[in-house]
NUDRENVO-940690 format. One record per atom (N, C-alpha, C): x, y, z; residue in one letter; residue number from 0. Coordinates in Angstrom, 2 decimals, padded with zeros to 5 digits. Example, Ala and Ser with C-alpha at 12.3 -4.5 7.8 and 13.67 -1.06 7.14 Angstrom:
% NUDRENVO-940690
       xx       yy       zz  res    n
   013.19  -005.69   007.80    a    0
   012.30  -004.50   007.80    a    0
   013.20  -003.30   007.80    a    0
   012.85  -002.25   007.08    s    1
   013.67  -001.06   007.14    s    1
   012.90   000.03   007.87    s    1
***
This chain:
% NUDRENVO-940690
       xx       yy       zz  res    n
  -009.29  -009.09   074.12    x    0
  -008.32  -008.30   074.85    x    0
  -006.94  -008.39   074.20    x    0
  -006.32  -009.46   073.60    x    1
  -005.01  -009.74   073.15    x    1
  -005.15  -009.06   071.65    x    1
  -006.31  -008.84   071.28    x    2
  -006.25  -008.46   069.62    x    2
  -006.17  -006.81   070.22    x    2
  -006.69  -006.57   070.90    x    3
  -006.77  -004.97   071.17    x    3
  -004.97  -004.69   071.52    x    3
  -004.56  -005.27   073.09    x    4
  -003.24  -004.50   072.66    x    4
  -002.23  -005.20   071.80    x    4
  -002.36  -005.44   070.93    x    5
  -001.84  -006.14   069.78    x    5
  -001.88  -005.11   068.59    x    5
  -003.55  -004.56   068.44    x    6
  -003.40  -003.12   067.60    x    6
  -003.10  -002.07   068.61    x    6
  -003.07  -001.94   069.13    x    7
  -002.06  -000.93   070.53    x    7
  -001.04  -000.90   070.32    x    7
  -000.24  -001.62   070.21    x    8
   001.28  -001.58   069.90    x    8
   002.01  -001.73   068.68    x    8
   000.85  -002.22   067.47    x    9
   001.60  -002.86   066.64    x    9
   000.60  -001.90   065.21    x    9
  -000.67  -001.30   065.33    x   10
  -001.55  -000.87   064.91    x   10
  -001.86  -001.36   063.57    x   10
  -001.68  -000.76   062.21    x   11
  -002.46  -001.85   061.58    x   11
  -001.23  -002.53   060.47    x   11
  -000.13  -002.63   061.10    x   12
   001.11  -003.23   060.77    x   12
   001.15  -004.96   060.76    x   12
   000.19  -005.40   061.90    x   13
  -000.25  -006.36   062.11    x   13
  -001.98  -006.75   062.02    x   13
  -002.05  -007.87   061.00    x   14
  -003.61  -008.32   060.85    x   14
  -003.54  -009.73   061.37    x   14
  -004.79  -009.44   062.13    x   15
  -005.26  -010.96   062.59    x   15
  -006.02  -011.97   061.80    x   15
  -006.10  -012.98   061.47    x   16
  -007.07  -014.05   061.10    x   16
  -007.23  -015.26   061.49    x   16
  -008.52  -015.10   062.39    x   17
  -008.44  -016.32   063.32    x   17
  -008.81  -017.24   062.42    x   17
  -008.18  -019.02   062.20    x   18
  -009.02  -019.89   061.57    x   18
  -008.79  -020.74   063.06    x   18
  -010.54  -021.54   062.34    x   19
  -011.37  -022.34   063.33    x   19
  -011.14  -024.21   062.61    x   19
  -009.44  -024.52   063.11    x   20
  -009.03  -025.86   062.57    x   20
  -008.42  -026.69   063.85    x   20
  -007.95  -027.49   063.84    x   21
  -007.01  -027.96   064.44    x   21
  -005.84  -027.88   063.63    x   21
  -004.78  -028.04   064.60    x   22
  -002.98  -027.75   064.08    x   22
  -003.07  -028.04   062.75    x   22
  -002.63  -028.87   062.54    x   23
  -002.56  -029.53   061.08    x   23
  -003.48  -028.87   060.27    x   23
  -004.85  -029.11   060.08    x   24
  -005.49  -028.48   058.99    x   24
  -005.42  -026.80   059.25    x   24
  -005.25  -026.20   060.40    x   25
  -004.64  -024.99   060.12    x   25
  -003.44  -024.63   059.57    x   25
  -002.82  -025.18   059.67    x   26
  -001.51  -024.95   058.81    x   26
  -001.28  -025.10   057.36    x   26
  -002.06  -026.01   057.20    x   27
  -002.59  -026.48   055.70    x   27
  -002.72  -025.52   055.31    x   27
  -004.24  -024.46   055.93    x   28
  -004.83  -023.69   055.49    x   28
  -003.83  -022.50   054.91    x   28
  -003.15  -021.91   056.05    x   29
  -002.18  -021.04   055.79    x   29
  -001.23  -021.48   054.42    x   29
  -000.68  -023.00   054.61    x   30
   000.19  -023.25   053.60    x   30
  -000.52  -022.38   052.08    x   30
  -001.90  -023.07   052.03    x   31
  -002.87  -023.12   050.62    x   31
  -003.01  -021.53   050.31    x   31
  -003.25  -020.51   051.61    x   32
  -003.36  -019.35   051.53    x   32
  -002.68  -018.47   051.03    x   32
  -001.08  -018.63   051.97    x   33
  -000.40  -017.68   051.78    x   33
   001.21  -018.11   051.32    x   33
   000.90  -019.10   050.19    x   34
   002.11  -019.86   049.69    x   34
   003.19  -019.18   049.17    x   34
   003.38  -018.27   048.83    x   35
   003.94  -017.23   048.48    x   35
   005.41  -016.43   049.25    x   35
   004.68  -016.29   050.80    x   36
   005.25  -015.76   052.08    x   36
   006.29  -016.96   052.79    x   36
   007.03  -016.31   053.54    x   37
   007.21  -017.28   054.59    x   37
   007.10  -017.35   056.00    x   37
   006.46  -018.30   056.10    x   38
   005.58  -018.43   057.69    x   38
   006.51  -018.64   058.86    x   38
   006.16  -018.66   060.10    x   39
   007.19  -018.88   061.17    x   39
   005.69  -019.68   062.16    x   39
   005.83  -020.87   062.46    x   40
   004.69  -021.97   063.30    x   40
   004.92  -021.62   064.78    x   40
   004.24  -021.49   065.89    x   41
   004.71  -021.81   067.31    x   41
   004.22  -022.07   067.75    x   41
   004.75  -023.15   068.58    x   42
   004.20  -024.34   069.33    x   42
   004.81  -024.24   071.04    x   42
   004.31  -022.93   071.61    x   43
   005.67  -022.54   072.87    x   43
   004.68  -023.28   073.92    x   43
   005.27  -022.94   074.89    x   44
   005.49  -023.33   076.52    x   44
   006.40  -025.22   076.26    x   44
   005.67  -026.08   076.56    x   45
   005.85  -027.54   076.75    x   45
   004.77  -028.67   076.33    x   45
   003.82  -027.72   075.71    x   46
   002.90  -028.89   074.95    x   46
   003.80  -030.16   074.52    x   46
   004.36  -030.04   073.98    x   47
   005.23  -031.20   072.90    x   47
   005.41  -032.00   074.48    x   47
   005.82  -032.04   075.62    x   48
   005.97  -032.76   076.57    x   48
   004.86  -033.89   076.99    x   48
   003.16  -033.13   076.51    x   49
   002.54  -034.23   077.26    x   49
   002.26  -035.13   076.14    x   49
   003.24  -035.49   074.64    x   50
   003.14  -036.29   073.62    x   50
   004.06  -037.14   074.27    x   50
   003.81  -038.70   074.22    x   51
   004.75  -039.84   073.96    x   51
   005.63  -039.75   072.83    x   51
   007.28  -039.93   073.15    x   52
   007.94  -040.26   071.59    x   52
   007.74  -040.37   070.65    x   52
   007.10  -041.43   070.48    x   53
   006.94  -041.63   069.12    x   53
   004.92  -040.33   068.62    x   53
   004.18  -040.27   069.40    x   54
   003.62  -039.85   068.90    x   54
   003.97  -037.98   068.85    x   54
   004.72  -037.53   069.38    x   55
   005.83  -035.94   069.56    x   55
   006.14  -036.28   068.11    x   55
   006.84  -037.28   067.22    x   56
   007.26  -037.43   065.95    x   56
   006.47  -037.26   065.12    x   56
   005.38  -038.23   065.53    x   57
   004.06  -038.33   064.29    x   57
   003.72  -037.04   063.92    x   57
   003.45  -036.13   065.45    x   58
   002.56  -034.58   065.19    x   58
   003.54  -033.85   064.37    x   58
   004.63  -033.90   064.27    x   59
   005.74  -032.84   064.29    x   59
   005.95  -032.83   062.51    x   59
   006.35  -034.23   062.63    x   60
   005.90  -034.69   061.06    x   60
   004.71  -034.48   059.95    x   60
   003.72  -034.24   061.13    x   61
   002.44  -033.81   059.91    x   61
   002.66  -032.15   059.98    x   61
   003.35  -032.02   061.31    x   62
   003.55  -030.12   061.05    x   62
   004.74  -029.84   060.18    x   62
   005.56  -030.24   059.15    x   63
   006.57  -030.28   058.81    x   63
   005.76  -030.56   057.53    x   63
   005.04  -031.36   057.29    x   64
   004.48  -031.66   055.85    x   64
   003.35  -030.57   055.44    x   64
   002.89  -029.83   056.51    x   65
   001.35  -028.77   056.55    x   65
   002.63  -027.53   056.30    x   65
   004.01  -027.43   056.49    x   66
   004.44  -026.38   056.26    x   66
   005.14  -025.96   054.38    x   66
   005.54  -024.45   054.29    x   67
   006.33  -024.32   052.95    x   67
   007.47  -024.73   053.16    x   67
   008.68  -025.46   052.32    x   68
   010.07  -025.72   052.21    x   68
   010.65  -024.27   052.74    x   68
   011.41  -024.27   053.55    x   69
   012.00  -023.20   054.52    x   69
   011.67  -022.10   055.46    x   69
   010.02  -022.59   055.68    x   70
   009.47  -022.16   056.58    x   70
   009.87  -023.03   058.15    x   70
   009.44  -021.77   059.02    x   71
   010.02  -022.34   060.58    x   71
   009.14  -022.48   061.37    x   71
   009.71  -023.04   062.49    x   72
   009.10  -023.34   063.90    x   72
   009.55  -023.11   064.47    x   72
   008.94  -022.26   065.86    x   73
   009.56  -021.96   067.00    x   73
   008.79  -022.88   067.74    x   73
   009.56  -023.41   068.41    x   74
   008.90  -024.72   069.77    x   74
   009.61  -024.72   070.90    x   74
   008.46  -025.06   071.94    x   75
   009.61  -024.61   073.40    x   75
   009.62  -026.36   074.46    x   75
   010.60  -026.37   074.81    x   76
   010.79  -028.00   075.86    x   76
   011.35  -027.62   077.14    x   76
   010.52  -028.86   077.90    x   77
   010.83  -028.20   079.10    x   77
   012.29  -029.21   079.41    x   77
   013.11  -028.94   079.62    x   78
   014.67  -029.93   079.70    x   78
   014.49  -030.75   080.91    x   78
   015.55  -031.91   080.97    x   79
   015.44  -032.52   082.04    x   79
   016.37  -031.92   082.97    x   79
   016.02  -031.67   084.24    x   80
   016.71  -031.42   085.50    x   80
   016.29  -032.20   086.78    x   80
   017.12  -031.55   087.80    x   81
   017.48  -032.74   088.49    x   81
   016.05  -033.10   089.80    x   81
   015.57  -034.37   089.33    x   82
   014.06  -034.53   089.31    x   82
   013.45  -034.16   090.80    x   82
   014.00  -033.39   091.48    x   83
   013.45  -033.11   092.97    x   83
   013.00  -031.37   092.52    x   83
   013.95  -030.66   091.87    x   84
   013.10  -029.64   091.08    x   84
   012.46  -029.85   090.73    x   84
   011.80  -030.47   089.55    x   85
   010.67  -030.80   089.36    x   85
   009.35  -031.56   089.73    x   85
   009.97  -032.18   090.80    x   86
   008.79  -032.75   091.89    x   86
   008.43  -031.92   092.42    x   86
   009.00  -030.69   092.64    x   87
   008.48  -029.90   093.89    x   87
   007.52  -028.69   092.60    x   87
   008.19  -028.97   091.58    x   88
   007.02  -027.77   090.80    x   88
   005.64  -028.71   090.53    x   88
   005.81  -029.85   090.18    x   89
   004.39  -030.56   090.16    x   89
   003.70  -030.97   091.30    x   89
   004.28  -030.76   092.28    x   90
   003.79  -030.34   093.36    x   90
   003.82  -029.18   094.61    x   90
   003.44  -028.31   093.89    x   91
   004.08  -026.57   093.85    x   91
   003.04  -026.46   095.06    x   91
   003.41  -025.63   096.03    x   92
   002.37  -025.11   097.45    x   92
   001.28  -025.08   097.46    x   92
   001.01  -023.94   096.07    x   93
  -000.36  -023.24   095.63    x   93
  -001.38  -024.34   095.30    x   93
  -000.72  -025.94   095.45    x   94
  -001.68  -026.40   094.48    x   94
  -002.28  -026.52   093.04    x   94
  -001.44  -025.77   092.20    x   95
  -002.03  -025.35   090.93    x   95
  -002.19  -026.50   090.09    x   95
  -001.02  -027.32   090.11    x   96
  -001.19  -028.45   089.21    x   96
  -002.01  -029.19   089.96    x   96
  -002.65  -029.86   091.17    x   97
  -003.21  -030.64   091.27    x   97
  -004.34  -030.21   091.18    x   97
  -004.81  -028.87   090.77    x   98
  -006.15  -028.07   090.99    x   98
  -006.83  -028.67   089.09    x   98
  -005.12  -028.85   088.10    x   99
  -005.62  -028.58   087.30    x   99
  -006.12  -029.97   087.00    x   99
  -005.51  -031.18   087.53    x  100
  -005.53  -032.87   087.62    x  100
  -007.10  -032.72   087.74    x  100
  -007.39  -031.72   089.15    x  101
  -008.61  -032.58   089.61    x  101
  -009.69  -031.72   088.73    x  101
  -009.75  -030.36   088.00    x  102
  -010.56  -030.01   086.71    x  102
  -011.23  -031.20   085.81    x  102
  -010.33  -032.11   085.87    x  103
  -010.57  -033.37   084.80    x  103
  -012.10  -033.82   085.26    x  103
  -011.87  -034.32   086.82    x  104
  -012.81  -034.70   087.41    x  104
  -013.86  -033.99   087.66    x  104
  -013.38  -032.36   087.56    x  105
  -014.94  -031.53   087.40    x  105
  -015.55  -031.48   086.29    x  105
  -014.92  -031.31   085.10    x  106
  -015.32  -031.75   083.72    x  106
  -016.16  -033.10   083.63    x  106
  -015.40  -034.19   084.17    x  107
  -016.48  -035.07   083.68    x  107
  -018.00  -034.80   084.23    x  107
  -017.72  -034.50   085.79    x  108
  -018.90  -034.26   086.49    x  108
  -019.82  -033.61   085.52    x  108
  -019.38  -032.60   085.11    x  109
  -019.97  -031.24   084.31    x  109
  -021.32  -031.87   083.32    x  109
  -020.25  -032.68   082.98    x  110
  -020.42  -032.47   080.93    x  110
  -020.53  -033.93   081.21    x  110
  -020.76  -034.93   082.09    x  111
  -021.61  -036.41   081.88    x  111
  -021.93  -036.45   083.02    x  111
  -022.62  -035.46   083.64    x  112
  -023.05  -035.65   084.88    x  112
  -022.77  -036.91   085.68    x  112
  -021.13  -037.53   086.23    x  113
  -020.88  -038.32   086.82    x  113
  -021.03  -037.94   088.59    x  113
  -020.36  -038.30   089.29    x  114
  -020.36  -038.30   090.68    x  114
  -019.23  -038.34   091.00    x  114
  -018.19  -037.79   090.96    x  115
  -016.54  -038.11   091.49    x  115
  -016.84  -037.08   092.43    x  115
  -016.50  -037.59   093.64    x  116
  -015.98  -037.18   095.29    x  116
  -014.76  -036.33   094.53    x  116
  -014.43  -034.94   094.43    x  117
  -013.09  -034.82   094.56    x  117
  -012.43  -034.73   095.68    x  117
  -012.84  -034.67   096.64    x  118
  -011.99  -034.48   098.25    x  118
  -011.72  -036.28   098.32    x  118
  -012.27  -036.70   097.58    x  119
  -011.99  -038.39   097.95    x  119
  -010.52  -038.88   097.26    x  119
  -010.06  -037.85   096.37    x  120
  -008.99  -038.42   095.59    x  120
  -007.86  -037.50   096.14    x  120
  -006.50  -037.82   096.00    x  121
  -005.65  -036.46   096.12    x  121
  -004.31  -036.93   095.41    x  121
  -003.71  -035.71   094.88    x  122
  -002.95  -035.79   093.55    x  122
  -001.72  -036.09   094.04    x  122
  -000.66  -037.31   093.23    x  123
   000.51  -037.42   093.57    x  123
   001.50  -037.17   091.91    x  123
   002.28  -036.41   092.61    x  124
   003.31  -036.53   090.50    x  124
   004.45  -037.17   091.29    x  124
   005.41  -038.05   090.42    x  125
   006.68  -038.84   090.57    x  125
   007.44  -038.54   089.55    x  125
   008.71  -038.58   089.30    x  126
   009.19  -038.45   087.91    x  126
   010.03  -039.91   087.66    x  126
   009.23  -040.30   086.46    x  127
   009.85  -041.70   085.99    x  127
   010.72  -042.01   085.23    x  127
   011.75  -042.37   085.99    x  128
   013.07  -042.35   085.30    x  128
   013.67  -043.31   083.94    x  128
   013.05  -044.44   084.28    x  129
   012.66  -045.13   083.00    x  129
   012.04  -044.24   081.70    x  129
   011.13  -043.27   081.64    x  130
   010.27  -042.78   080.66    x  130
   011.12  -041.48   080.27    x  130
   011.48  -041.11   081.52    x  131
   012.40  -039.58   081.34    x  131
   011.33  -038.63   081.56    x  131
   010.40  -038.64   082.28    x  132
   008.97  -037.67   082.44    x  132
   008.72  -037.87   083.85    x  132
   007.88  -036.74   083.84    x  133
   006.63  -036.49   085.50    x  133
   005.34  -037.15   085.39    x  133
   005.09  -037.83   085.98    x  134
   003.64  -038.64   085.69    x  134
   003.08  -037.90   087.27    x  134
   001.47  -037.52   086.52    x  135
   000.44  -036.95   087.72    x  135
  -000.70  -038.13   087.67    x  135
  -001.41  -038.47   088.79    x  136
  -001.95  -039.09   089.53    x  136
  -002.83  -038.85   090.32    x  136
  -004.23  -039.32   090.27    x  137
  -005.27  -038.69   091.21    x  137
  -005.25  -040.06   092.09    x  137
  -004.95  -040.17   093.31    x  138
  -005.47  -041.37   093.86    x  138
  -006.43  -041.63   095.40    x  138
  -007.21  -042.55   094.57    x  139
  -008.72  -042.77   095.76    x  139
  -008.30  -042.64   097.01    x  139
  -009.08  -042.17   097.99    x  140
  -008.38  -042.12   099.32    x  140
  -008.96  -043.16   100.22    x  140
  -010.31  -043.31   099.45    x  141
  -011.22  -044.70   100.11    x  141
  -011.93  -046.12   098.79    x  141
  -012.05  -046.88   099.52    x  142
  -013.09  -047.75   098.50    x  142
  -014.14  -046.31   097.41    x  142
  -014.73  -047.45   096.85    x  143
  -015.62  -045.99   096.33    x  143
  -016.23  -046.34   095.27    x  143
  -017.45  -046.18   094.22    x  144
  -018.12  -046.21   093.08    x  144
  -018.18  -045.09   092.59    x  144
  -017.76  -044.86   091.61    x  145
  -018.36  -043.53   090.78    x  145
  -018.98  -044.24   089.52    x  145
  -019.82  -043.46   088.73    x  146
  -021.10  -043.24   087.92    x  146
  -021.10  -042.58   086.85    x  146
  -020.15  -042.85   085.89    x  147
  -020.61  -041.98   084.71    x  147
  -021.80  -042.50   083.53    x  147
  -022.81  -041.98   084.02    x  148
  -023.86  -042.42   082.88    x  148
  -023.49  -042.42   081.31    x  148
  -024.00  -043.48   080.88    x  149
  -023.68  -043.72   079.37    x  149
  -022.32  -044.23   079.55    x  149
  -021.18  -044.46   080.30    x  150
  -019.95  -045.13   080.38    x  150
  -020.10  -046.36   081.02    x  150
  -020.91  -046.40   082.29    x  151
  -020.79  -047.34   083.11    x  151
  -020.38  -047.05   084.64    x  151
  -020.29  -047.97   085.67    x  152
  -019.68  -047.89   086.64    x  152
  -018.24  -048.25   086.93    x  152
  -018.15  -047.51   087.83    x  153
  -016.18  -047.81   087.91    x  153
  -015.82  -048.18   089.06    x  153
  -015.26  -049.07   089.87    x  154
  -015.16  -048.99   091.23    x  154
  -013.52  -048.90   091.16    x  154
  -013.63  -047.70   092.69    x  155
  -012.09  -047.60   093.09    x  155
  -011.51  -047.92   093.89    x  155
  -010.66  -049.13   094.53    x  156
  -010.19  -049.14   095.69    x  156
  -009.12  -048.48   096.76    x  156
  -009.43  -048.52   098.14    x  157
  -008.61  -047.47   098.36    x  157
  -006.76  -047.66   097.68    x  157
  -006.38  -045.98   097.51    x  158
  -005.20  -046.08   096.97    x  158
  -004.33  -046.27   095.52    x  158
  -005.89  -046.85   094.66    x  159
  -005.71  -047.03   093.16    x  159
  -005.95  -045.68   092.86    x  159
  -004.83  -045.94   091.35    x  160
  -004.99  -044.68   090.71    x  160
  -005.29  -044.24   089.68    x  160
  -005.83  -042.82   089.09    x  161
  -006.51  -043.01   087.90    x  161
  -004.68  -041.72   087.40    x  161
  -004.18  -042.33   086.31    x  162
  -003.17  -041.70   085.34    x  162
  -003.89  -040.12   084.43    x  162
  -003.18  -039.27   085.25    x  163
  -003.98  -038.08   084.04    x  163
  -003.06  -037.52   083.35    x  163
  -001.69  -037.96   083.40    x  164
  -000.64  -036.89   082.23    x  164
   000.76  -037.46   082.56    x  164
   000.96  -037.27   081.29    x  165
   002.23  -037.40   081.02    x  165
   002.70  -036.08   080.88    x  165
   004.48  -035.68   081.36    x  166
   004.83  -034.42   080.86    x  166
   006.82  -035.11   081.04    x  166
   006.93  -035.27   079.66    x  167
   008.07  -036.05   078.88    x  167
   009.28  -034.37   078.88    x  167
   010.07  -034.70   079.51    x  168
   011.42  -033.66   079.23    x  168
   012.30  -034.48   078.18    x  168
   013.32  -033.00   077.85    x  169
   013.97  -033.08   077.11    x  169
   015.53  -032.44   077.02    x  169
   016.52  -033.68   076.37    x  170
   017.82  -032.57   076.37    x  170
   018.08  -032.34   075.41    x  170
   019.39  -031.29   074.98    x  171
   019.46  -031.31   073.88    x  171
   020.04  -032.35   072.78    x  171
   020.21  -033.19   073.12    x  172
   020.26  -034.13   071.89    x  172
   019.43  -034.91   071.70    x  172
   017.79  -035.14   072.35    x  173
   017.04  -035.39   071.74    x  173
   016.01  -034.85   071.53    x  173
   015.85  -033.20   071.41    x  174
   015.35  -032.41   070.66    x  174
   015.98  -032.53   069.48    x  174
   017.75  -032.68   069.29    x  175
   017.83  -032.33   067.87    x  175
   017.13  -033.74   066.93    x  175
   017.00  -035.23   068.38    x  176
   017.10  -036.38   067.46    x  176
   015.54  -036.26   067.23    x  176
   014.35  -035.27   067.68    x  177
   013.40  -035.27   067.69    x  177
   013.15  -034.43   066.32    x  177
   013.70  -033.43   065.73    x  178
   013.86  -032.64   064.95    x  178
   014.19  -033.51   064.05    x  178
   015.41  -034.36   063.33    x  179
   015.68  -034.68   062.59    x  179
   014.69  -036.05   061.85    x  179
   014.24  -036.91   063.08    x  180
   013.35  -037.88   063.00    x  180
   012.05  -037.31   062.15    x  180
   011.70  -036.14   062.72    x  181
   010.37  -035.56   062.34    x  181
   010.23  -034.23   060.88    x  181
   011.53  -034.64   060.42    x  182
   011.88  -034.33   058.87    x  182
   012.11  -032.74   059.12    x  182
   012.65  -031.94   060.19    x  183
   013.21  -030.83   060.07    x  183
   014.58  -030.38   060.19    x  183
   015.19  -029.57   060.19    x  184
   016.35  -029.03   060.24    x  184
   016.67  -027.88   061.25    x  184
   017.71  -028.34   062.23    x  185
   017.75  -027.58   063.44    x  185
   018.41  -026.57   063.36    x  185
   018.10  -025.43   063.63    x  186
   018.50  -024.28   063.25    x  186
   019.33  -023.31   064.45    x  186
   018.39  -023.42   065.51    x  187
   018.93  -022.62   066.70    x  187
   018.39  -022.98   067.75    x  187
   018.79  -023.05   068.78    x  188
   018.24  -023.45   069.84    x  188
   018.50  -022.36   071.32    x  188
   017.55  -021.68   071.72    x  189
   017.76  -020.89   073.08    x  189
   017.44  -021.35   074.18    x  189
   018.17  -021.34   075.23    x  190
   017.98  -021.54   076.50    x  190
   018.29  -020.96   078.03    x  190
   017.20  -020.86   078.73    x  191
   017.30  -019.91   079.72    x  191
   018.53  -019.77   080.65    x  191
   018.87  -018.99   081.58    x  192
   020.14  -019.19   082.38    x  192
   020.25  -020.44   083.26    x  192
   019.77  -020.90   083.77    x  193
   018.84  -021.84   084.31    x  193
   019.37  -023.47   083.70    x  193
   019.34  -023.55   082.51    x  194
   019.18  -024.34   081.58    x  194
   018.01  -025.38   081.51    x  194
   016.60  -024.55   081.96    x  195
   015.67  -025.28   082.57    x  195
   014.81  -025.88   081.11    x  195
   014.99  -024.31   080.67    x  196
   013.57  -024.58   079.20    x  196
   014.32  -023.87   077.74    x  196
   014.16  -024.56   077.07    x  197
   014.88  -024.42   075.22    x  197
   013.42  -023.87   074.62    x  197
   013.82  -023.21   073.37    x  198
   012.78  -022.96   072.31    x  198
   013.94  -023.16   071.24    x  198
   013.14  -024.21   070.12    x  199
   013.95  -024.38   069.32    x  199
   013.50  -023.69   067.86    x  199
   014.12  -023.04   067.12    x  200
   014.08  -023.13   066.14    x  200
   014.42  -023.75   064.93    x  200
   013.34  -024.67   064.25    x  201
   013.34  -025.27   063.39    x  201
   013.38  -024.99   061.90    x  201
   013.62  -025.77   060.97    x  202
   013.62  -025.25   059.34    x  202
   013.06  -026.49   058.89    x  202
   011.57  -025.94   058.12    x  203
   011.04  -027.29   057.63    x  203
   011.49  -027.47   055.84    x  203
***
């Protein structure tokens, strides 16, 4: 559907080529391909958020080395604000984020045929001010055993919790100290009226 109105609007001005890599060795690929050109990388919404510090550096760094000398990145962060906004979006009415916490637990079910009660758990996010992030949380509502074959057994007591995400904000001075650490050059940075969410543009 996205390749169709894509030649809809753009017709054959734009060519697609899907490669089947992860980040890094896709970028490679492109580097090896089309060395010639210059590329523009994007990495949007807030992915880069559910990386720890130092490992947000590591990735950024191998995307900085998979790129050509003055090729860019567009990357988007979600900023820090004032953490009751964001408690109330990680714990938004609709449910959405805790729908997506407790997916985890349908997945395992799925795909290792375990036994997780999901009505037995229910999702809490906090934002930790020490870390500078939202931490989400599934926690037991009773005693309990679950069963993942080939893992083992797990027992839960009431109220313990199982950790499913990190989501790390950012301001602007340590996007730029994130940029510079991770061997790029900060180029531009946009941000909404709001001053909620940045996309930065980078120069590798």
């Amino acid at each position: 559907m996205l390749l169709h109105r894509v030649h809809r609007r753009f017709g054959d001005r734009v060519r697609v080529h899907g490669v089947v890599a992860d980040n890094l060795q896709g970028l490679s690929w492109i580097r090896e391909n089309y060395a010639a050109g210059s590329n523009v990388a994007l990495f949007l919404g807030s992915s880069i958020g559910n990386f720890p510090t130092e490992a947000a550096r590591s990735f950024l760094a191998g995307v900085q080395k998979s790129l050509n000398r003055g090729d860019k990145l567009l990357i988007g962060f979600d900023l820090l604000k004032d953490p009751e906004i964001m408690r109330r979006a990680y714990s938004d009415r609709l449910g959405v984020t805790a729908q997506f916490n407790y997916n985890l637990l349908r997945r395992i079910n799925n795909e290792f045929n375990a036994n997780f009660d999901l009505g037995s758990f229910y999702h809490v996010a906090n934002f930790n001010v020490a870390l500078g992030g939202m931490e989400s949380w599934l926690i037991s509502s009773k005693d309990q055993t679950v069963v993942i074959p080939g893992c083992g057994t797990f027992e839960f007591n009431s109220f313990e919790g199982i950790h499913t995400e990190y989501s790390f904000k950012y301001t602007e001075k340590s996007i730029s100290e994130l940029a510079a650490r991770s061997g790029f050059k900060e180029t531009r940075l946009y941000r909404d009226r709001k001053n909620w969410f940045a996309d930065a543009v980078w120069t590798a």
